[in-house]
C-alpha positions as CSV (number, residue, x, y, z in Angstrom):
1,X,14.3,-32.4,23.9
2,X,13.8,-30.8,20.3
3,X,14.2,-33.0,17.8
4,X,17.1,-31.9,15.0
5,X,16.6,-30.9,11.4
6,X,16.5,-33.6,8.8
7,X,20.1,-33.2,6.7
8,X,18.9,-31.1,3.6
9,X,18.6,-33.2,0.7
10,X,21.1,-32.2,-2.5
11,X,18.7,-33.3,-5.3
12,X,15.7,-30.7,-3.6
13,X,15.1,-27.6,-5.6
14,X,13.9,-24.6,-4.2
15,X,10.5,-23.1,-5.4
16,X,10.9,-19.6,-6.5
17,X,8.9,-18.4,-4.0
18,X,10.2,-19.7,-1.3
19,X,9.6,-23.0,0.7
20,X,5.5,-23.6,1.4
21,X,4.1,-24.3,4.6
22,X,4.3,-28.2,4.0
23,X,7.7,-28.5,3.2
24,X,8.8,-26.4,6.3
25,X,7.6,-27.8,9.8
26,X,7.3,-25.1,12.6
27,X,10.4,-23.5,12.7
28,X,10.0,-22.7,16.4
29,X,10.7,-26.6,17.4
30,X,13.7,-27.1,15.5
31,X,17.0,-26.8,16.6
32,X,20.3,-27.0,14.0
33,X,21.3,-29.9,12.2
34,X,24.7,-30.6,13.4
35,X,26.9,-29.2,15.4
36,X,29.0,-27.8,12.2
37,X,25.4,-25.2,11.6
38,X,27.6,-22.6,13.2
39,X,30.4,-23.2,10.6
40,X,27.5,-23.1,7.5
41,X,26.2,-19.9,8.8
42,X,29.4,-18.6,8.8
43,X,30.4,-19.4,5.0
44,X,27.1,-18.7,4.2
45,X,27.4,-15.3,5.4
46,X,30.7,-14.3,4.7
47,X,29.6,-14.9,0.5
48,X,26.5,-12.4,1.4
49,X,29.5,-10.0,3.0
50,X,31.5,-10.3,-0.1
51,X,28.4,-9.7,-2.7
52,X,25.6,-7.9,-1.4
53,X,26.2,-4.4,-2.6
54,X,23.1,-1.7,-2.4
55,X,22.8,-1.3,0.7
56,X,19.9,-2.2,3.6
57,X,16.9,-2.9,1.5
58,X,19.0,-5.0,-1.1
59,X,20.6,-6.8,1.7
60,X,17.2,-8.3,2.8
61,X,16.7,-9.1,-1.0
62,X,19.9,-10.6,-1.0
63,X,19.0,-12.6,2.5
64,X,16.0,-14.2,1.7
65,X,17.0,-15.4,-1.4
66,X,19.7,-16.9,0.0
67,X,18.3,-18.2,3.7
68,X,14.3,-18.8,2.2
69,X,14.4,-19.6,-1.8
70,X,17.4,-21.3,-1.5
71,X,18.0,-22.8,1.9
72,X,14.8,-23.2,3.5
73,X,16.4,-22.3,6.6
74,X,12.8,-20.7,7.9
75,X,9.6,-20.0,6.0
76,X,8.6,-17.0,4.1
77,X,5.9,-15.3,6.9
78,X,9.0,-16.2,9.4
79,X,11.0,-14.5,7.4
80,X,9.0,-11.3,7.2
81,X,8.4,-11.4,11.2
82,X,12.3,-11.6,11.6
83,X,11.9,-8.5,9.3
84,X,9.4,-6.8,11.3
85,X,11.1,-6.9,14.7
86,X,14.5,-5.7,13.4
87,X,12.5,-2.6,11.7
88,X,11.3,-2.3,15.3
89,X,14.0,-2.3,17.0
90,X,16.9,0.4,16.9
91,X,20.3,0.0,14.6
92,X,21.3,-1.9,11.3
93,X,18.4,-3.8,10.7
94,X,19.5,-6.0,7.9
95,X,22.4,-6.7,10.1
96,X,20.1,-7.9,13.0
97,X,17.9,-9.8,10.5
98,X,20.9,-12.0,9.5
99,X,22.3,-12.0,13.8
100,X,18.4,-13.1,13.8
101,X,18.6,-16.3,11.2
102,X,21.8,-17.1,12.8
103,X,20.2,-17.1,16.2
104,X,17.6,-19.7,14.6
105,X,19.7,-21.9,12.5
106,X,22.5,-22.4,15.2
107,X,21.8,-20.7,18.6
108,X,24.2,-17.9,19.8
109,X,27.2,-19.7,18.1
110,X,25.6,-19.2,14.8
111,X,24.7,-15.5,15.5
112,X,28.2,-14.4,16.3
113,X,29.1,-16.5,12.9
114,X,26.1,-14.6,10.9
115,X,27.8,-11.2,12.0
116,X,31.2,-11.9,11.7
117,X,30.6,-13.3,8.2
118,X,28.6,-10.3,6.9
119,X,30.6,-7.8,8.8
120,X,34.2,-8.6,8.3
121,X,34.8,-8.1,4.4
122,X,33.6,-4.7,4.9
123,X,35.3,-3.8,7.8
124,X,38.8,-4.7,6.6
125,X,38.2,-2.7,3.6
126,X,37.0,0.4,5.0
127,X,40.3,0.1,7.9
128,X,43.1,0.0,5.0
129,X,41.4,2.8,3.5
130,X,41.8,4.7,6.5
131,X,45.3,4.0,6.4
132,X,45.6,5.5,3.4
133,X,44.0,8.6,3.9
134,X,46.5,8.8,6.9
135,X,50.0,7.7,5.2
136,X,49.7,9.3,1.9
137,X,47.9,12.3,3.1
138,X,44.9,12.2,0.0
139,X,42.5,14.4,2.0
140,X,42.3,16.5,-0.8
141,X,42.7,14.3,-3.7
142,X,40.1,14.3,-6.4
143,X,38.9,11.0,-6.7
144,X,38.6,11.5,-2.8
145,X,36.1,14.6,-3.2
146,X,34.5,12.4,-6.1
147,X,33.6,9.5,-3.2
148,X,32.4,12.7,-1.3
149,X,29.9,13.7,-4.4
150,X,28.4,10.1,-4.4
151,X,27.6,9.9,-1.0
152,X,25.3,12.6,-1.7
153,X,23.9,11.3,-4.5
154,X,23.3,7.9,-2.2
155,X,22.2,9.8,0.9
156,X,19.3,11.5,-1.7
157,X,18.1,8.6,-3.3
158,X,17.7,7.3,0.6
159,X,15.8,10.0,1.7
160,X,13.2,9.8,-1.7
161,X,13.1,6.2,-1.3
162,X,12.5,5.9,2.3
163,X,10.1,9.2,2.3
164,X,7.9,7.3,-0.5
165,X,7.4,4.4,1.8
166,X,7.3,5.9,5.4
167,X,5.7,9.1,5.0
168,X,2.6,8.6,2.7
169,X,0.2,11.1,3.7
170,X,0.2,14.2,4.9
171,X,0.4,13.5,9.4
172,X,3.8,11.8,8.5
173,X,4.7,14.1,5.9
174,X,4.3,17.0,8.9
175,X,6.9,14.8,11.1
176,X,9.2,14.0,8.6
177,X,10.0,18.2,7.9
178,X,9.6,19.1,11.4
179,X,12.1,16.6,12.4
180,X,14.7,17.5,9.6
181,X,14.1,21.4,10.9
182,X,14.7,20.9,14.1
183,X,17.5,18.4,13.4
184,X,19.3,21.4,11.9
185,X,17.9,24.0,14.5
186,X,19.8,22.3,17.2
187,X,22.2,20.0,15.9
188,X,23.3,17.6,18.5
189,X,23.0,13.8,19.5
190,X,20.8,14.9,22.6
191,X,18.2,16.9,20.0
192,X,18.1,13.4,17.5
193,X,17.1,11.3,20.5
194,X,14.7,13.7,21.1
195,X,13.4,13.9,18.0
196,X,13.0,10.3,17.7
197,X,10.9,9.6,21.0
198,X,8.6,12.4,20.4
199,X,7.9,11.3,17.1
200,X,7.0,7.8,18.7
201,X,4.6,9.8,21.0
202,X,3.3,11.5,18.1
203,X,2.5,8.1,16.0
204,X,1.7,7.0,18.7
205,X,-1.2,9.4,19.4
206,X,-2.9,10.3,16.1
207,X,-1.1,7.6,13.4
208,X,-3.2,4.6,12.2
209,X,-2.0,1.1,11.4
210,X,-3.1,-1.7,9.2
211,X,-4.4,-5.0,10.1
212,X,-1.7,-6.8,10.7
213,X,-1.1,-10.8,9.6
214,X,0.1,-12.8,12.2
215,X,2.5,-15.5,11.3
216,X,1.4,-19.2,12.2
217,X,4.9,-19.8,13.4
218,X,6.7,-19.0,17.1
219,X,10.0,-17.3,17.0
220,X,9.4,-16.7,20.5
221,X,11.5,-20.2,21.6
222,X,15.3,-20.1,19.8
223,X,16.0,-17.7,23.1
224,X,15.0,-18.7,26.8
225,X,12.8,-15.8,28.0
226,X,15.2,-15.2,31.2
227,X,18.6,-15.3,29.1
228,X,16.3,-12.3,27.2
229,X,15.4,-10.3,30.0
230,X,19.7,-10.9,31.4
231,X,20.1,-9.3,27.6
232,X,18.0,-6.4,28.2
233,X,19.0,-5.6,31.6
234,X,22.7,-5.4,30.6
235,X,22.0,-3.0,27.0
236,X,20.7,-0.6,29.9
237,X,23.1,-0.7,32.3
238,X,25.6,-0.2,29.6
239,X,23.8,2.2,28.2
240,X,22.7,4.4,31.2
241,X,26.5,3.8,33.0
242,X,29.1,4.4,30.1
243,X,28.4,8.0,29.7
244,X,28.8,8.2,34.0
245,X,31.9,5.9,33.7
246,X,33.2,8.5,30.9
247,X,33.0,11.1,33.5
248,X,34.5,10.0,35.8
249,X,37.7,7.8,33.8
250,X,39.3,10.1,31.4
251,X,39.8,7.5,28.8
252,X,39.8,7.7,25.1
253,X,39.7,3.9,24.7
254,X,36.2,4.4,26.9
255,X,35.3,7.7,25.4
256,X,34.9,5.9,22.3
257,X,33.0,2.9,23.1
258,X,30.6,4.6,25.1
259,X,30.1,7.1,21.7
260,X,29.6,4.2,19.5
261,X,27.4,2.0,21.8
262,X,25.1,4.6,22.1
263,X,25.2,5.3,17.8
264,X,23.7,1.6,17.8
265,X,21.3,1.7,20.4
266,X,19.6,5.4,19.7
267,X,19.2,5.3,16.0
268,X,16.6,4.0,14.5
269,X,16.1,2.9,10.5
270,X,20.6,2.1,10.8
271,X,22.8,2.8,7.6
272,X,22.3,6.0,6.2
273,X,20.6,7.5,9.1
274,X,23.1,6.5,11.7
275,X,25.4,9.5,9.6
276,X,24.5,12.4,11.7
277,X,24.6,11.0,14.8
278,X,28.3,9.9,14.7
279,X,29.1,12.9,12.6
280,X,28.4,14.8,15.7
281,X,30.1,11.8,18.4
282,X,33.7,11.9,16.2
283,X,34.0,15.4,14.6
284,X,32.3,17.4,17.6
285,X,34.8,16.3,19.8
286,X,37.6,17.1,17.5
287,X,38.4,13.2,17.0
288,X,38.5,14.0,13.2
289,X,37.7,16.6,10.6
290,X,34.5,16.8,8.7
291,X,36.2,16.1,5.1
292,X,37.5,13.1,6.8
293,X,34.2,12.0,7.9
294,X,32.7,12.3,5.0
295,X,35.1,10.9,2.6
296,X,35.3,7.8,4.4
297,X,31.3,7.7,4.0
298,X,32.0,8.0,0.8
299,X,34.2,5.2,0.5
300,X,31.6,2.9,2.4
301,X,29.7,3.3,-0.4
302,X,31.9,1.4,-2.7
303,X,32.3,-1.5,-0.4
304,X,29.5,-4.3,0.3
305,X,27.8,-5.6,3.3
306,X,26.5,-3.5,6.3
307,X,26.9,0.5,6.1
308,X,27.7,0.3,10.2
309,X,31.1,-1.0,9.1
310,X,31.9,2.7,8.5
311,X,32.2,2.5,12.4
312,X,35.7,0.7,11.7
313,X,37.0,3.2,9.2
314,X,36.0,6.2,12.2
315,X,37.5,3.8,15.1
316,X,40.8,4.0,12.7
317,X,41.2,7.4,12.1
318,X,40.8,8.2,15.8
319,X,43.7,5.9,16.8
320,X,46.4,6.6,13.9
321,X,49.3,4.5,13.8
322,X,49.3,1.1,14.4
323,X,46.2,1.6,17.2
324,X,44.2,1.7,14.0
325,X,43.3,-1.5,13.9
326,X,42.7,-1.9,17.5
327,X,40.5,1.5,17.4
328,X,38.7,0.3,14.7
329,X,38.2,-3.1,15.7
330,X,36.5,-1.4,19.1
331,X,34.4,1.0,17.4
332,X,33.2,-2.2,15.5
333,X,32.6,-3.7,18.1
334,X,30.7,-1.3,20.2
335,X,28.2,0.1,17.4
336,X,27.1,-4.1,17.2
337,X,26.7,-4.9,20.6
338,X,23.5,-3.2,21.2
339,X,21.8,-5.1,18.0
340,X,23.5,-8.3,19.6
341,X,21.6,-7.4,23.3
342,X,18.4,-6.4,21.6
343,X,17.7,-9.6,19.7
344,X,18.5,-12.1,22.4
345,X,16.4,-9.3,24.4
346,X,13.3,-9.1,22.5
347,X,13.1,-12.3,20.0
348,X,11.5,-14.0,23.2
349,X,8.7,-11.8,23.5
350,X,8.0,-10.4,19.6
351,X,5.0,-13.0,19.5
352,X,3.7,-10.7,22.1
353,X,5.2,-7.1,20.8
354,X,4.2,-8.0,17.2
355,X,0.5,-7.6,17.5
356,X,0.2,-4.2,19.7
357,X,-1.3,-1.9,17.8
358,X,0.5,0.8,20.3
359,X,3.7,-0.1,19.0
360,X,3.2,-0.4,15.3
361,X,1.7,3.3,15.6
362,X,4.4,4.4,17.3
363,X,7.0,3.0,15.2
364,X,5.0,4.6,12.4
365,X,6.2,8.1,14.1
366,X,9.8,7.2,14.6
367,X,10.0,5.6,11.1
368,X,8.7,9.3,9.7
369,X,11.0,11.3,11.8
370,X,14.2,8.9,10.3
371,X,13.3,10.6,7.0
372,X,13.3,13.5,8.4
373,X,16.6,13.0,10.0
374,X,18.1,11.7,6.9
375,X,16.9,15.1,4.8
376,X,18.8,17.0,7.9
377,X,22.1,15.0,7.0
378,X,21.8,15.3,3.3
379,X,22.7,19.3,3.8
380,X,24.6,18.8,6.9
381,X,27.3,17.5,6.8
382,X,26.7,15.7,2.9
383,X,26.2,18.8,1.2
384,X,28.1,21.2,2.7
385,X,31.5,19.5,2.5
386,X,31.0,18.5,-0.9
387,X,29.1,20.6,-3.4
388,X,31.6,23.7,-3.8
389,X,31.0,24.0,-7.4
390,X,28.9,24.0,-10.4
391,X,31.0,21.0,-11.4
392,X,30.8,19.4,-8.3
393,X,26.7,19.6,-8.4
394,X,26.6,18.3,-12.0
395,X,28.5,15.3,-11.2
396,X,26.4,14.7,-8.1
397,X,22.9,15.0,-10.1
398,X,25.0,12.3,-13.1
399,X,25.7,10.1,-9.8
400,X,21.9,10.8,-8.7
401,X,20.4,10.0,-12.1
402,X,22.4,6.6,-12.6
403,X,21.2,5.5,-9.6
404,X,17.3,6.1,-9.8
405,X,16.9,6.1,-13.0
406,X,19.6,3.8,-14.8
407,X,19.4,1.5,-11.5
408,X,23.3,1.3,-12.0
409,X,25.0,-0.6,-9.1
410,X,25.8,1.6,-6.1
411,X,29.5,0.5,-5.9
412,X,30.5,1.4,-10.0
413,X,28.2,4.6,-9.6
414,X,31.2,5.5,-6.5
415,X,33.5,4.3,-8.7
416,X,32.8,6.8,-11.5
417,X,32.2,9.4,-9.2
418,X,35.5,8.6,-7.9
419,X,37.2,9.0,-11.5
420,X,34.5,12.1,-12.4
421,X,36.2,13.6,-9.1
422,X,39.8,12.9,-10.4
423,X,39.2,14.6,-13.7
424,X,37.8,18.1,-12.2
425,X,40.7,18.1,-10.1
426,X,42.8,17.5,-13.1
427,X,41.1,20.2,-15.3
């Protein structure tokens, strides 16, 4: 039977660099300290879903400050192998890096609480502003189109970020613009999928890796390997028999789980990517109209924790009235439950996955064609239902430069978007 975690001791202080490998026994033969470790995780991670503005990169910043430096909850080379498999895997990764710590510091319990905590803040927001875009009709109000000019602004500084770090020479540079020209070739969800596994094939083929360092610790243990392969069995069943179930049950309620599942299981590198690939699930069908879409993007900006909480603000607009909250709940819901099914699927086996050269290549290739997806979205739909004037560019270039060059938070750069919006109106 494991053995449980010595009670953390109040007077300890944290190194700055996280806990060394003396002070943390192997993580993989621990088990949580009380049966309250779900309740921790929980407060834990509802402060992070509170504070953590800046999206998916600042998020793991914000993470293992808080569950390494801090709270020694698992070492620093654990913590990067966390990091590694949710990069693997497809959907919100900082998301699953934080269902993942959950996972480890109190078993399933303490994954649900990890989400919920992180997830909620966010989610509430974004529903009441849906409401308001409903009841007081502010579709075309100026601070509105000013929310619109910042997501470009964020969706730009994306794309240059992510392109300096995924596509440094000149075979990933190749996939990145032929996936964002064939992404607006042939826009559909069908034609990103596709995009995405041929670009694994592709890394797969002719990309080279690094030497990789193994971690001395096992995350393979938090997770029986059968409750992992259960996990993976049902993501595809769901995943496979939702769009056959839509066919033949004419159901909105199932229309629009089956479009948000499959948002969270198909797109790899989550936030900002995941844009075009529901902008084509929720305004394709008619479900909503593009300035909709977009100015609730927008608004996601300007609230913290996980970007896939824009899910809730779509899910709410789709079911006006008081089905709002229900609609929005469910699109919550769904775009989650594949990240949920993928951990407990593959945490069992990364020890294995991690050192494949085959897949690191691969994922190479997909990681390339995410930028390439992401440049795709920055015209279509960012850019093309926002930018209208000269105005309209120059605040977007202001929001732009206070961003990446001024490194001002992301949630006052909406907000003074939001008031630069309301002034052009005005004039």
């Amino acid at each position: 039977m494991n053995e449980p975690i010595e009670p953390d001791r109040p007077d300890a202080e944290a190194s700055p660099d996280g806990p060394s490998e003396g002070e943390i026994a192997d993580i993989s033969r621990q088990s949580p300290k009380s049966r309250w470790a779900a309740l921790e995780v929980l407060g834990v991670a509802l402060r992070l879903g509170l504070t953590s503005f800046g999206g998916p990169i600042a998020h793991l910043g914000y993470f293992r400050e808080e569950y390494v430096v801090q709270r020694r909850w698992l070492d620093e080379t654990s913590y990067a192998d966390v990091v590694a498999l949710c990069q693997f895997l497809p959907g919100p990764a900082s998301s699953q890096v934080g269902i993942a710590i959950g996972y480890i510091r109190a078993g399933m319990a303490g994954g649900l609480a990890a989400w919920i905590g992180f997830t909620l803040p966010s989610a509430l927001a974004l529903v009441m502003f849906a409401y308001g875009v409903e009841e007081f009709d502010v579709i075309d109000a100026g601070w509105l189109h000013g929310l619109k000019l910042a997501a470009v602004a964020v969706v730009a500084q994306a794309v240059w970020g992510m392109g300096r770090s995924l596509a440094l020479d000149r075979d990933r540079a190749t996939i990145v613009i032929v996936a964002a020209v064939a992404a607006l070739a042939w826009q559909s969800a069908i034609m990103q999928v596709s995009i995405i596994l041929v670009s694994g094939f592709v890394g797969w083929k002719i990309l080279k890796v690094d030497a990789v360092q193994s971690s001395k610790d096992s995350l393979s243990t938090f997770i029986p390997k059968w409750m992992g392969i259960v996990a993976l069995v049902v993501f595809f069943v769901i995943l496979a028999g939702l769009p056959l179930a839509r066919q033949l049950e004419s159901s909105q309620t199932l229309a629009i789980f089956d479009s948000f599942f499959r948002s969270g299981s198909l797109v790899f590198g989550g936030g900002h990517v995941v844009l075009p690939l529901l902008q084509s699930e929720v305004v394709g069908p008619g479900w909503m109209t593009n300035a909709e879409f977009v100015a609730g993007y927008g608004a996601t900006q300007a609230v913290p924790g996980p970007l896939f909480t824009f899910s809730a603000y779509l899910g709410a607009v789709i079911s006006p009235g008081p089905q709002g909250i229900v609609g929005g709940g469910l699109a919550l819901v769904a775009i989650f439950l594949p990240s949920f099914l993928l951990i407990t699927g593959v945490l069992p086996f990364w020890d294995l996955l991690r050192r494949r050269d085959v897949f690191r290549r691969a994922l190479n290739g997909v990681n390339a064609a995410v930028v390439g997806l992401l440049l795709a979205a920055l015209y279509n739909p960012v850019w093309t239902s926002s930018v209208e004037t000269p105005e309209d560019f120059a605040l977007a270039i202001s929001a732009l430069g206070l961003l990446m060059f001024w490194k001002t938070p992301p949630w006052m750069v909406v907000s003074l978007a939001a008031g630069g919006g309301a002034a052009i109106a005005y004039t």
